[in-house]
LUMVORO-519728 format. One record per residue: x, y, z of N, C-alpha, C in turn; residue in three letters. Coordinates in steps of 0.02 Angstrom, whole numbers. Example, Ala and Ser with C-alpha at 12.3 -4.5 7.8 and 13.67 -1.06 7.14 Angstrom:
// residues 2
  neast nnorth    nup caeast canorth   caup  ceast cnorth    cup rest
    660   -284    390    615    -225    390    660   -165    390  ALA
    642   -112    354    684     -53    357    645      2    394  SER
// end
This chain:
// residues 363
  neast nnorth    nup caeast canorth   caup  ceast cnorth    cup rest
    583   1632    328    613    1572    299    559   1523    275  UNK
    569   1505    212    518    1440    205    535   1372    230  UNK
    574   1349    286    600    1313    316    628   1305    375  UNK
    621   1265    419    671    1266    486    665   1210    532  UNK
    719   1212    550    733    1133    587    698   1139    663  UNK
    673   1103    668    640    1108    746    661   1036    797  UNK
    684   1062    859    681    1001    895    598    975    927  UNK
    612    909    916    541     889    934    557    848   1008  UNK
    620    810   1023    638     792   1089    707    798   1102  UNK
    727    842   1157    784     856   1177    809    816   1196  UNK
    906    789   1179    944     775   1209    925    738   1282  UNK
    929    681   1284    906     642   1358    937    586   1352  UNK
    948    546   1408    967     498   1432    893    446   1438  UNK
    894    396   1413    830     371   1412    828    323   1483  UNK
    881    303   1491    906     236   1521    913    190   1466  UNK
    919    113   1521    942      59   1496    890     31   1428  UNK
    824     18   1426    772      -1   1379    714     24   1393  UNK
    676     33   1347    600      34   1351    582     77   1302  UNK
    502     99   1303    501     135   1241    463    197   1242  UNK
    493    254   1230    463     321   1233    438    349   1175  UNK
    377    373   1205    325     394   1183    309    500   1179  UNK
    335    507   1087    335     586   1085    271    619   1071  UNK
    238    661   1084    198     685   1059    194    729    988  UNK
    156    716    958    191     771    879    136    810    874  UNK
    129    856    912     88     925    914     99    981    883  UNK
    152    981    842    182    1041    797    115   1065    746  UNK
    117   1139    725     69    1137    680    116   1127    608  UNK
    175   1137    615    223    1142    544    204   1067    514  UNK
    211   1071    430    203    1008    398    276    985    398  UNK
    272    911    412    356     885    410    369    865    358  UNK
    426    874    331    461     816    283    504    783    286  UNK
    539    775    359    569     724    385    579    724    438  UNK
    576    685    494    597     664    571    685    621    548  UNK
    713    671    591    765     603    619    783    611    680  UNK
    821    536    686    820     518    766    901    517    767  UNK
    939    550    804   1014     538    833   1018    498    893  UNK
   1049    443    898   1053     400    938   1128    389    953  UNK
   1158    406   1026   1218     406   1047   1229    353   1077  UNK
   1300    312   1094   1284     282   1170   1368    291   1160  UNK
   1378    309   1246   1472     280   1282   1478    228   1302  UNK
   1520    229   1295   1545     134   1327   1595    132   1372  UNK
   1621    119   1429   1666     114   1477   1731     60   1428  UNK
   1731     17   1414   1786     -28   1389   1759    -59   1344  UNK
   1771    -72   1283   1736    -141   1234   1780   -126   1164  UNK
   1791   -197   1166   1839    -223   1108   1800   -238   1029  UNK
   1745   -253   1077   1706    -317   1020   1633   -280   1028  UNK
   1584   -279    971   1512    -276    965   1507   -325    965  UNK
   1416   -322    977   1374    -394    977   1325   -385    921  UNK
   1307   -335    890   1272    -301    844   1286   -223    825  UNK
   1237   -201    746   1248    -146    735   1253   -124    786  UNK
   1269    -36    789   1255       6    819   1171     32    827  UNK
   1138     39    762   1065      55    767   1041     23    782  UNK
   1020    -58    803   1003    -125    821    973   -100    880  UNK
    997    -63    921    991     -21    957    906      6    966  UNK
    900     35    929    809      51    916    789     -5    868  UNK
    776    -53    915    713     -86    876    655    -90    862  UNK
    620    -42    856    558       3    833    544     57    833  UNK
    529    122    780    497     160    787    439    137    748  UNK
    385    198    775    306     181    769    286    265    763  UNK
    247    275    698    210     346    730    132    323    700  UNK
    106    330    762     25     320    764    -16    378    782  UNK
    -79    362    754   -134     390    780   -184    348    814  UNK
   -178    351    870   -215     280    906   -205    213    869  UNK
   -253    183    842   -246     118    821   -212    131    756  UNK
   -208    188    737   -206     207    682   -127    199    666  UNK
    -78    129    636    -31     150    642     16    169    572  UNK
     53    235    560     64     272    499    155    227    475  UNK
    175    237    523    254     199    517    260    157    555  UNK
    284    117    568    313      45    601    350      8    551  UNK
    438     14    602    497      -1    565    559    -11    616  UNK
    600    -59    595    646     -47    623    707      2    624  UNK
    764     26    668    808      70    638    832     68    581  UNK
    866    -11    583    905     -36    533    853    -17    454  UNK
    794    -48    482    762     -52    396    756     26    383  UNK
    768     67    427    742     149    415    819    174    377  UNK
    853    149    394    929     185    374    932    156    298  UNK
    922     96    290    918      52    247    867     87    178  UNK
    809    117    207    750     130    165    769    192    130  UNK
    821    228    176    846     300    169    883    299    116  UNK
    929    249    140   1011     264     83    961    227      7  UNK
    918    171    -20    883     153    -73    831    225    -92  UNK
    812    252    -41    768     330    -71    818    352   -109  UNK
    873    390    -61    936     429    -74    987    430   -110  UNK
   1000    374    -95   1083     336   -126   1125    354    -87  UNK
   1121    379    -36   1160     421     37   1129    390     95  UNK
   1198    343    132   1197     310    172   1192    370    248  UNK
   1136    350    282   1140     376    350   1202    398    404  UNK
   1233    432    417   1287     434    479   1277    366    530  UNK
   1326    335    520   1333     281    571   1427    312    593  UNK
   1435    352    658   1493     349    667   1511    311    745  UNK
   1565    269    718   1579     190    769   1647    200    780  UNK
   1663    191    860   1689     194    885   1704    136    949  UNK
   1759    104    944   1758      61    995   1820     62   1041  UNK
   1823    112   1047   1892     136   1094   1869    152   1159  UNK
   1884    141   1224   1871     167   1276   1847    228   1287  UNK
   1790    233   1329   1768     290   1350   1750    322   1288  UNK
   1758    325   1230   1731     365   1162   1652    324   1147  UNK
   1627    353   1110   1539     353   1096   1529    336   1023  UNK
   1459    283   1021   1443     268    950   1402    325    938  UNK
   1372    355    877   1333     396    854   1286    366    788  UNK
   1212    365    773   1190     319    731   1134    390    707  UNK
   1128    397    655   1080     463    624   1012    420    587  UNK
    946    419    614    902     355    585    847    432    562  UNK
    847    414    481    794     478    454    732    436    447  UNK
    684    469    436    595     463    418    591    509    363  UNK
    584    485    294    583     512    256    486    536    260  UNK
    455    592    255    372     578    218    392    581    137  UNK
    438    629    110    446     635     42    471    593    -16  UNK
    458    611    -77    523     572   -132    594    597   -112  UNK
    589    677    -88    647     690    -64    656    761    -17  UNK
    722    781     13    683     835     79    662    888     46  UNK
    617    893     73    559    1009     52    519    966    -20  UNK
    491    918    -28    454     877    -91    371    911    -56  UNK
    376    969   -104    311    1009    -68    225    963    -85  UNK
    246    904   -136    193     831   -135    151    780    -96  UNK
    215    786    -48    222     753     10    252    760     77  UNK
    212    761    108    244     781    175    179    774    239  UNK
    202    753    290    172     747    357    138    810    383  UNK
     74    787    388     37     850    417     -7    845    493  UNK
     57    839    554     24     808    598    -48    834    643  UNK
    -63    917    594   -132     930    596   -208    893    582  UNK
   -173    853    541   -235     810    526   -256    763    584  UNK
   -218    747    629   -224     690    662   -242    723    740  UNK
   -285    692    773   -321     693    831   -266    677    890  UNK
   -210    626    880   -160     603    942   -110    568    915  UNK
    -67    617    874     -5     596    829     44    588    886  UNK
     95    519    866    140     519    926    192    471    903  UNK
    238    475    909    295     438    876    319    402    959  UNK
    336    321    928    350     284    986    417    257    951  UNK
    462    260   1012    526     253    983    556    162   1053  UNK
    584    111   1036    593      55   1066    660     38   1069  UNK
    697     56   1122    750      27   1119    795     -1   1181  UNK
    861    -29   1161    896     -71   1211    973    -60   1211  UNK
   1003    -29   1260   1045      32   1246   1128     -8   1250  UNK
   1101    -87   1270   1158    -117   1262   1143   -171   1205  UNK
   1107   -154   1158   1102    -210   1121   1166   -224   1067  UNK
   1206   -165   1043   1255    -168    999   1342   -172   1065  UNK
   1319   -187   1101   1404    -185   1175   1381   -205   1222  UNK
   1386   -235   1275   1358    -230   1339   1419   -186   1397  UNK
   1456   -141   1373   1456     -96   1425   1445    -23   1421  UNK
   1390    -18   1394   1375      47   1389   1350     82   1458  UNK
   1376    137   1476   1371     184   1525   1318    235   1534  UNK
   1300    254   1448   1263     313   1439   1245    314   1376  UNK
   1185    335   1385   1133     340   1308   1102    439   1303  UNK
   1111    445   1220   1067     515   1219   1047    493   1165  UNK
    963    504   1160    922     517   1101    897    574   1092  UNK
    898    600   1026    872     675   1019    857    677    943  UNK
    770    683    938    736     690    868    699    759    846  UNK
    744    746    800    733     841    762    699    826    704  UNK
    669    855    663    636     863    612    643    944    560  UNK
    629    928    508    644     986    435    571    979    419  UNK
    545   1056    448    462    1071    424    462   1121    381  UNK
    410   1120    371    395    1183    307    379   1235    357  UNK
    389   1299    338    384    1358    395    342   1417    340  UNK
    357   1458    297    326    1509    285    300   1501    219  UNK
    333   1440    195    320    1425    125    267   1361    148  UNK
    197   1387     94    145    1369    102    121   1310     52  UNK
    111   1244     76     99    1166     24     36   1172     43  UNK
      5   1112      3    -47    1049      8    -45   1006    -19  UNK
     -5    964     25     22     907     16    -29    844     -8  UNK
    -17    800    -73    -78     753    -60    -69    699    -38  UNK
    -18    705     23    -14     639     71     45    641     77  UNK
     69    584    106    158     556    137    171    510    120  UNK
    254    483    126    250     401    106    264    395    188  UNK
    227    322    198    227     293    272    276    213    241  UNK
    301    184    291    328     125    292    314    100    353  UNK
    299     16    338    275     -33    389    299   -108    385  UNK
    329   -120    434    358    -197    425    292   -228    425  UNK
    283   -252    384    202    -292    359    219   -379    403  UNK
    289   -385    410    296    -485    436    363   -482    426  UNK
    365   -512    488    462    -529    469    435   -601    505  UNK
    495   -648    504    488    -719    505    541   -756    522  UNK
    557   -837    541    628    -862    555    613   -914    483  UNK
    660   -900    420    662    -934    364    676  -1013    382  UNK
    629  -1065    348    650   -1132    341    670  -1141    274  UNK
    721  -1213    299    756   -1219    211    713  -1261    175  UNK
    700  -1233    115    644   -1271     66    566  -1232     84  UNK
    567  -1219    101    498   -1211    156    485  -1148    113  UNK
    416  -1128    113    374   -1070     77    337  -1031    131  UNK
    343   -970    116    295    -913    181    278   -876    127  UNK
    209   -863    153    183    -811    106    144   -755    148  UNK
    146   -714    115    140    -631    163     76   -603    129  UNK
     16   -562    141    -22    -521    109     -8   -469    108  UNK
     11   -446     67     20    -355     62    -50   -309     90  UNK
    -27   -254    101   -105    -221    112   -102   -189     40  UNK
   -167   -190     24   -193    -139    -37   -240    -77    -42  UNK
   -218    -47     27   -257      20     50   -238     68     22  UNK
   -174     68    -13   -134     121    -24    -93    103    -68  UNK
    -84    150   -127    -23     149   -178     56    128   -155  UNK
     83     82   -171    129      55   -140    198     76   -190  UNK
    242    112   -168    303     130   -211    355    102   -210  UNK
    379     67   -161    441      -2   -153    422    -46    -88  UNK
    465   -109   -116    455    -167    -59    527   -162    -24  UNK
    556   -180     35    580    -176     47    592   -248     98  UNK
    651   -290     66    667    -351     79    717   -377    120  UNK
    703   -394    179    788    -424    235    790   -493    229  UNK
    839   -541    213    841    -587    239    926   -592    263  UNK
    910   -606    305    981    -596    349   1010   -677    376  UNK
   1074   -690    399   1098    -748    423   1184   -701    450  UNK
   1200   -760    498   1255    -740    516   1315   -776    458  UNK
   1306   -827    436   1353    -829    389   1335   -834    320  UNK
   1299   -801    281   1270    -816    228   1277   -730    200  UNK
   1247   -721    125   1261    -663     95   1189   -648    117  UNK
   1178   -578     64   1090    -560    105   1051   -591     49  UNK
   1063   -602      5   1024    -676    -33   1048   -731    -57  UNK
   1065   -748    -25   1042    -813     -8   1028   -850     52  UNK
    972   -827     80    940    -856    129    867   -885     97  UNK
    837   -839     47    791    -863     33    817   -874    -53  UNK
    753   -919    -87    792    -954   -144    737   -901   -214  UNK
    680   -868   -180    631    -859   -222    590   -804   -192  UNK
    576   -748   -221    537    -684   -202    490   -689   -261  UNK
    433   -700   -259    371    -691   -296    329   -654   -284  UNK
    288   -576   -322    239    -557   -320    187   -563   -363  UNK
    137   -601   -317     81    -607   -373      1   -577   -362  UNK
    -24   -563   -407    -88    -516   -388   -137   -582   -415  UNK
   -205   -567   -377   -261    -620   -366   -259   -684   -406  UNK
   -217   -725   -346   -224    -769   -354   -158   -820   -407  UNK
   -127   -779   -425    -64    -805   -478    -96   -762   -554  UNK
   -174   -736   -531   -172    -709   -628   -127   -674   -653  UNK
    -85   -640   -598    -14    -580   -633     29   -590   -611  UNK
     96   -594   -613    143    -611   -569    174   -545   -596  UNK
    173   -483   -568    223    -449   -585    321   -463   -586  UNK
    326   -509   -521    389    -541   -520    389   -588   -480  UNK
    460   -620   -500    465    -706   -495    543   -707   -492  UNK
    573   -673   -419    644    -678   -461    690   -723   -398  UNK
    754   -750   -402    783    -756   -342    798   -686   -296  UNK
    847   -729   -255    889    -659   -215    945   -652   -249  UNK
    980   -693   -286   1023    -667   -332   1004   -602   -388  UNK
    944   -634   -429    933    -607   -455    925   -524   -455  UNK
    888   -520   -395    869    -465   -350    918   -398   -340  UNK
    991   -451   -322   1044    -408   -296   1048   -383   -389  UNK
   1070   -450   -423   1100    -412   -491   1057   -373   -522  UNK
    995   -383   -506    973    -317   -570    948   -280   -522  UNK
    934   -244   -457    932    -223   -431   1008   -156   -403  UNK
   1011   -211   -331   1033    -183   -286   1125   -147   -291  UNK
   1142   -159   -346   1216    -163   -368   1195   -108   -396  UNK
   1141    -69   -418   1125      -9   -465   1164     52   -423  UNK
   1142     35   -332   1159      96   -295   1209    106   -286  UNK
   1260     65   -279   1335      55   -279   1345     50   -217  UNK
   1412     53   -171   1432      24   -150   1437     79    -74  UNK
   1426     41    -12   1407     100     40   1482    103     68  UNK
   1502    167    125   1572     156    145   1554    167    214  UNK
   1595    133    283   1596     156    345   1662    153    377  UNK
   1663    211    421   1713     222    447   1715    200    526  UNK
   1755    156    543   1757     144    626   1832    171    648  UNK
   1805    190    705   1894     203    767   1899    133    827  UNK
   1967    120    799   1967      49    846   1996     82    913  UNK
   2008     21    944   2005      27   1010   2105     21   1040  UNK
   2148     49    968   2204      61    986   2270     29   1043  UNK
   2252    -23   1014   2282     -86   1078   2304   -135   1029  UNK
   2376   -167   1047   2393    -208   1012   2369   -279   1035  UNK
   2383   -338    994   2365    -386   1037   2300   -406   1016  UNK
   2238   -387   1012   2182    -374   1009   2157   -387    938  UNK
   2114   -452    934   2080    -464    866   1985   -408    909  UNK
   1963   -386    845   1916    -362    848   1843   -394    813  UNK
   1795   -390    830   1742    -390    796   1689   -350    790  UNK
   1699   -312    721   1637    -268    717   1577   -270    681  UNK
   1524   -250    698   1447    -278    676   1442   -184    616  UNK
   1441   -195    573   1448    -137    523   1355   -155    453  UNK
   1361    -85    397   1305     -78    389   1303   -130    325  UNK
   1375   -131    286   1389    -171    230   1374   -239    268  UNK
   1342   -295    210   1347    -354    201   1354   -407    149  UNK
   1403   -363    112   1417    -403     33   1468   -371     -6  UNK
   1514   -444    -16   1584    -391    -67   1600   -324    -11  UNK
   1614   -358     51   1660    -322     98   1723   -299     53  UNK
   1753   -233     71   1839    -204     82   1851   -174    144  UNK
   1884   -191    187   1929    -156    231   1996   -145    228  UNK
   1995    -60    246   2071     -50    243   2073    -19    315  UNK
   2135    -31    339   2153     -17    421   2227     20    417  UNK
   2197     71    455   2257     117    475   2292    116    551  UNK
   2369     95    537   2397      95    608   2439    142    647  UNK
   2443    151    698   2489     205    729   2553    209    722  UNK
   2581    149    749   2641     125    736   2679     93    678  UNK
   2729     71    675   2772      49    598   2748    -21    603  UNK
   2795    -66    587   2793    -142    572   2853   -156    622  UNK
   2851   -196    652   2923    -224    699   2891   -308    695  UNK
   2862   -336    689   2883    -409    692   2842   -428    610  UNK
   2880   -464    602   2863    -502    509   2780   -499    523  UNK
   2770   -557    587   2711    -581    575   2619   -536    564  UNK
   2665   -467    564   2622    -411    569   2615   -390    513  UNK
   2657   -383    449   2645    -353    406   2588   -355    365  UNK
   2552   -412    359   2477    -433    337   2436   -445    399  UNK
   2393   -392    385   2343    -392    438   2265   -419    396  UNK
   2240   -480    413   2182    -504    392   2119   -466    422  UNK
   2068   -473    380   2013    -468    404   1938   -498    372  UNK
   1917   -549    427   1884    -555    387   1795   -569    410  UNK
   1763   -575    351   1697    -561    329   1629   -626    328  UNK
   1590   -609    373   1517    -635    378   1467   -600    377  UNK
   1440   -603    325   1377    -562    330   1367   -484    356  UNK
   1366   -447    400   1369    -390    440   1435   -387    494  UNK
   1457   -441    494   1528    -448    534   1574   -450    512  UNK
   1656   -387    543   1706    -385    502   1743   -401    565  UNK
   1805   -442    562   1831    -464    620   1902   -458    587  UNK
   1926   -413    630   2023    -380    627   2063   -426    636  UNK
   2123   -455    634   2156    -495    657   2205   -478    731  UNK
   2200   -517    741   2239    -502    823   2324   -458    772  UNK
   2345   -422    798   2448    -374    798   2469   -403    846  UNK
   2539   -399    848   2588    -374    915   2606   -322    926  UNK
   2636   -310    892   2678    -233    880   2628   -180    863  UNK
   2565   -178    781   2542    -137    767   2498    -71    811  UNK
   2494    -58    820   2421     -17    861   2390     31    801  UNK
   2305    -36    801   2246       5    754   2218     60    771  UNK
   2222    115    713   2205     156    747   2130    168    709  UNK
   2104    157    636   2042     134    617   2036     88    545  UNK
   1973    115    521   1976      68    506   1908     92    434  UNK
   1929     90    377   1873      79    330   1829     43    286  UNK
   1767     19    303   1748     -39    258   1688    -43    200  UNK
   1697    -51    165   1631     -40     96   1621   -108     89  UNK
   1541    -92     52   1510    -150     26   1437   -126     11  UNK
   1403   -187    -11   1323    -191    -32   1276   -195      3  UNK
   1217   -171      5   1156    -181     45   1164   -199    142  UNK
   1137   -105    121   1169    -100    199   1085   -126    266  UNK
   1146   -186    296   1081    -203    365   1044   -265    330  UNK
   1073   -331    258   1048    -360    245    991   -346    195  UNK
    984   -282    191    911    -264    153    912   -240     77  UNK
    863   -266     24    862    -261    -44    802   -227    -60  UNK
    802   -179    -95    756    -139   -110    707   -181   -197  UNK
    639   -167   -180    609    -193   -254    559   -140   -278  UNK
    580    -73   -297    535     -32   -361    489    -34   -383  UNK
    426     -5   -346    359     -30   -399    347     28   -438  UNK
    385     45   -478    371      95   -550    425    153   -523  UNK
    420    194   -566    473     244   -550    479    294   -489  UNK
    535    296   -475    522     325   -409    507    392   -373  UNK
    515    435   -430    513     492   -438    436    533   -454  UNK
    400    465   -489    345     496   -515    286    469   -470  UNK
    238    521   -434    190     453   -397    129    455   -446  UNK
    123    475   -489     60     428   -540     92    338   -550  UNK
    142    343   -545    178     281   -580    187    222   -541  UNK
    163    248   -471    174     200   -426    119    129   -428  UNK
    119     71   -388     70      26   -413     17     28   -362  UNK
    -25     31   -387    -95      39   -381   -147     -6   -367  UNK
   -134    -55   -295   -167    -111   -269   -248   -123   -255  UNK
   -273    -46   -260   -341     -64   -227   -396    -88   -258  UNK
   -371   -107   -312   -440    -128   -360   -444   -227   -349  UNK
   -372   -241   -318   -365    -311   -312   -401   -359   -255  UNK
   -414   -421   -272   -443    -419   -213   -373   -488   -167  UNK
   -322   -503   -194   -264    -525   -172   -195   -499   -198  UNK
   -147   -452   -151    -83    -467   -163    -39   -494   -103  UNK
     -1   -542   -156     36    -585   -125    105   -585   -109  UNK
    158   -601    -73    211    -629    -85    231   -676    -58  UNK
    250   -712    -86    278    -788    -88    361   -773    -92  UNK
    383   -822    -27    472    -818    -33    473   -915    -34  UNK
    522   -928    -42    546    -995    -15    616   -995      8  UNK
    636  -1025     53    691   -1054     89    715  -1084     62  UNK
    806  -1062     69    869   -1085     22    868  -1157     51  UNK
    911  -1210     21    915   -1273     37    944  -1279     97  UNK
    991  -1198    104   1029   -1214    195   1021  -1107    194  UNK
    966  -1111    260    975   -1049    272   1013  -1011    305  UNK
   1060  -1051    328   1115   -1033    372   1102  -1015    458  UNK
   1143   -998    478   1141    -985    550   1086   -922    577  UNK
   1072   -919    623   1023    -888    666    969   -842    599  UNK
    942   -878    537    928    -820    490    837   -800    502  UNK
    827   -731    462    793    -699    485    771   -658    411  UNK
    723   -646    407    678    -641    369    635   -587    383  UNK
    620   -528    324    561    -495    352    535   -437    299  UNK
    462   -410    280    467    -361    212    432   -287    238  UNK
    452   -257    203    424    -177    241    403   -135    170  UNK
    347   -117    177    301     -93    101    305    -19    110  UNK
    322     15     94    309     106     77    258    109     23  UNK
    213    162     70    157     166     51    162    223     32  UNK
    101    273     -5     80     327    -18      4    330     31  UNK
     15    364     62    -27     360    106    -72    439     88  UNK
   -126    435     58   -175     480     51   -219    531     82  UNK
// end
């Protein structure tokens, strides 16, 4: 076979938090790691966050040397803008039933991209560090399984001239009016930026009022745009993501769920039962940012539930040349400043959050 899936960590129960540490001793070249992340829950009506929120860091290093550093969310996020194919997030908030969250590592433009791909031969003490908190999306979770498999090259023979790596370069708590400015690294051909600004009641741009990239010093500004802007000529290109949740089948019961959409929400909800009291026949639901909240039934019993929308996890993707081609990508190292400059909306809204993650071509 010129291909085959290999487990790299079996099925385990991690416990409650902390962060494990894999070794990547394989001689196969990878072209993608992913991580399956389960958890059960004894009773819960309501999330407190995504489901992937859950791993808040992976890392694969070589000693100091670090190749990825990202969060879940921005990894699922980075996937479906590679792809246009949103990650498995399957959610469940019914008793005793289990969330399931699928978080990929792309090295390629795309999977078996014999260009690119991870060659953890090169490296002296390759090791993927994975961080997480197993009640961060419920607090009654019972039981956690993580288990990361990977798609290597097996008989069919590359030489790859490198991988793309991704790294949260700064994330931040946005002030309104207020300017932060970030240095990019310029070690490496950089192929997209990758942009969160998040709030609990706000869209995913408008938290900040202004995304500027400028090379040494203001002599180039390749761009200067809002977060509006951003979404419209951007992020609306990929269209529109869909998720499916199973509620927790109880009448009575308003819900709140923490989902991947955060813009130009639709939910449609399917019930078990007919209609018996008027006040049931319109069932509301409604929308903040990453939060979709059901309306309390009497009579109905939900049985799920489907919701679409834009830019999944708050995050906006920004293109540095085509994506397909890596001659085309932009080409930092001759500079001796790149910049980005954001500024803060006049009201950034509640608990908001800020942060940029650069995919590199890593040589």
């Amino acid at each position: 076979m010129n291909y085959r899936d290999i487990e790299i960590f079996a099925p385990s129960d991690l416990g409650a938090s902390g962060t494990e540490v894999i070794d990547l001793k394989m001689s196969n070249k990878l072209s993608t790691i992913e991580l399956i992340w389960r958890t059960t829950v004894v009773t819960v009506s309501d999330m407190t966050d995504v489901h992937v929120a859950c791993i808040s860091r992976i890392e694969i290093a070589d000693g100091s040397n670090v190749l990825w550093s990202i969060s879940g969310e921005e990894a699922q996020a980075l996937y479906f803008y590679n792809t246009g194919k949103m990650p498995l997030n399957d959610i469940s908030v019914d008793t005793t039933e289990y969330c399931r969250s699928v978080i990929p590592l792309m090295f390629g433009r795309y999977l078996w991209d014999p260009q690119l791909a991870l060659d953890p031969a090169r490296y002296a003490n390759l090791q993927l560090k994975i961080t997480w908190d197993e009640d961060k999306a419920g607090a009654s979770v019972v039981a956690n399984q993580l288990t990361v498999r990977g798609w290597a090259f097996d008989q069919k023979a590359i030489s790859p001239q490198g991988f793309l790596a991704a790294k949260e370069i700064k994330s931040w708590t946005p002030v309104a009016s207020s300017y932060e400015y970030t240095d990019l690294p310029t070690d490496f051909p950089i192929r997209s930026l990758l942009y969160r600004q998040a709030a609990t009641d706000k869209n995913p741009f408008e938290v900040c009022d202004q995304i500027k990239l400028s090379e040494d010093f203001d002599e180039r500004v390749p761009f200067d745009l809002t977060g509006q802007e951003v979404f419209d000529k951007i992020v609306h290109e990929y269209g529109r993501i869909s998720q499916k949740v199973e509620l927790n089948e109880t009448a009575g019961d308003a819900m709140a769920l923490y989902l991947a959409p955060t813009y130009l929400h639709h939910a449609a909800v399917d019930y078990d039962d007919e209609v018996v009291a008027a006040d049931d026949e319109h069932i509301q639901a409604a929308f903040a940012g990453n939060i979709v909240t059901i309306g309390a039934t009497v009579n109905k019993v939900p049985h799920s539930a489907e919701v679409s929308g834009y830019a999944p996890h708050f995050c906006m993707p920004i293109p540095l040349g085509r994506q397909d081609v890596i001659e085309d990508w932009f080409n930092p190292r001759n500079l001796s400043q790149l910049r980005l400059t954001t500024k803060g909306a006049s009201a950034v809204g509640t608990t908001p959050e800020a942060a940029v993650v650069v995919q590199q071509h890593r040589t």
